[in-house]
C-alpha positions, 0 to 999 in steps of 0.5 A: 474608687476603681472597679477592681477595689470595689471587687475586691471589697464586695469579695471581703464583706463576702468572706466576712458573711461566710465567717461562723461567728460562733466558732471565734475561739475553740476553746470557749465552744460547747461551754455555757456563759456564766453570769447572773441576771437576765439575758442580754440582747446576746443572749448571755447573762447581764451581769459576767462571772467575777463581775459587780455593777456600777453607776458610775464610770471609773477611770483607768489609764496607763498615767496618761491622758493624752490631749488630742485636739480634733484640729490634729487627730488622724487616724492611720489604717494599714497592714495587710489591705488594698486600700490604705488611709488616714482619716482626719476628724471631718473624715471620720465625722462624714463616715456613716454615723450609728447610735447604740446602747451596750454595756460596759465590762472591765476587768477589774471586776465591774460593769456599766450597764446602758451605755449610750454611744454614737460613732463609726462601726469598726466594720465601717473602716474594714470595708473601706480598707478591704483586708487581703484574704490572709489578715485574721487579727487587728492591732490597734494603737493609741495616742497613750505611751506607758509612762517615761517609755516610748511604748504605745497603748496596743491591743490586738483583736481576731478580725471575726471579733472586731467586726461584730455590730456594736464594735464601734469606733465612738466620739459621743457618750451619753449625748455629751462628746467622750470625756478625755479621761475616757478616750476622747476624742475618740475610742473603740468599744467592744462590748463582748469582750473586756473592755481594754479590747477597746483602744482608748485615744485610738489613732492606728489600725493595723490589719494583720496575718498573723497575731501581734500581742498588744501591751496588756496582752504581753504582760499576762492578760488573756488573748481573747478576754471573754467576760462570761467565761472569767477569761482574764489571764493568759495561761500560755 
């Protein structure tokens, strides 16, 4: 790696120290969460608004689940950043590996609580690409297409959000590799916020200035699926 990217690359992770992680979304400041339980590790209730806990894991796709061999899985990173890449799976595995426990929110009104996961953090891979100053959103892309189309899996994320510590890019769900129906080999978790934030099957990261809808975005689900404010429609 050159000097210059190093630079560069110390200067984004500054940016990204800077940033006022609880001002993400304006029109969310001042309200108070709502949910039932007691706090999180974020200080929010355990339990989201509108939301029932479950012990099982059920399943949702688009009517595919794509079978990704690790031989063939990459992943491309690019858009608006100083160093692009693609990682095949003995990459992605060499990358700084983290455990973490979250839990786990769909919009189709449950919750798992306790999740165990292993994986890269979506940081990881930030620092490595090192966004140019005028990217402020992430799209990310799965191996799924909606059926009978060409359209990819897409969903799109402000970059303050996507980089938060448990946004984590993960291969390995309770001790055992990440179940095919579930996204594996690989997906993104992001655990404050609606879990189809999280790409499953994911294989592209793109760093954007401006923001892109992804497939659910575009057919009326909320830009910013905050669960603790009931955020799951758009109203634009």
């Amino acid at each position: 790696m050159s000097d210059d990217l190093v630079a560069r690359r110390q200067k984004y992770i500054q940016r990204q120290i800077a940033l006022d992680q609880g001002a993400v979304d304006v029109r969310f400041r001042g309200q108070d969460p709502e949910g039932t339980g007691a706090p999180n590790r974020h200080g929010m209730p355990s339990l989201p608004v509108g939301q029932h806990a479950v012990k099982n894991w059920p399943v949702l796709d688009m009517g595919e689940q794509p079978e990704i061999d690790t031989s063939t899985w990459k992943l491309d990173v690019g858009g608006h950043v100083e160093n692009p890449f693609t990682l095949t799976w003995d990459q992605f595995l060499a990358l700084p590996q983290v455990d973490d426990q979250s839990d786990f929110h769909c919009v189709t009104t449950w919750s798992r609580y306790d999740n165990h996961w292993r994986g890269v953090r979506f940081r990881t891979i930030a620092e490595l690409a090192v966004p140019k100053e005028d990217a402020h959103f992430v799209l990310c892309t799965g191996y799924d297409f909606s059926p009978g189309t060409y359209i990819p899996y897409t969903t799109n994320l402000l970059l303050e959000r996507a980089v938060e510590d448990d946004v984590l890019l993960v291969h390995t769900w309770e001790g055992q590799p990440l179940p095919r129906e579930h996204g594996g080999p690989c997906r993104m978790i992001t655990p404050k916020l609606y879990a189809w934030k999280g790409t499953k099957w994911i294989r592209k990261i793109e760093f954007l200035p401006t923001d892109q809808k992804g497939f659910w975005e575009v057919r009326g689900y909320s830009n910013s699926a905050e669960p603790w404010y009931n955020d799951r429609y758009s109203t634009e």
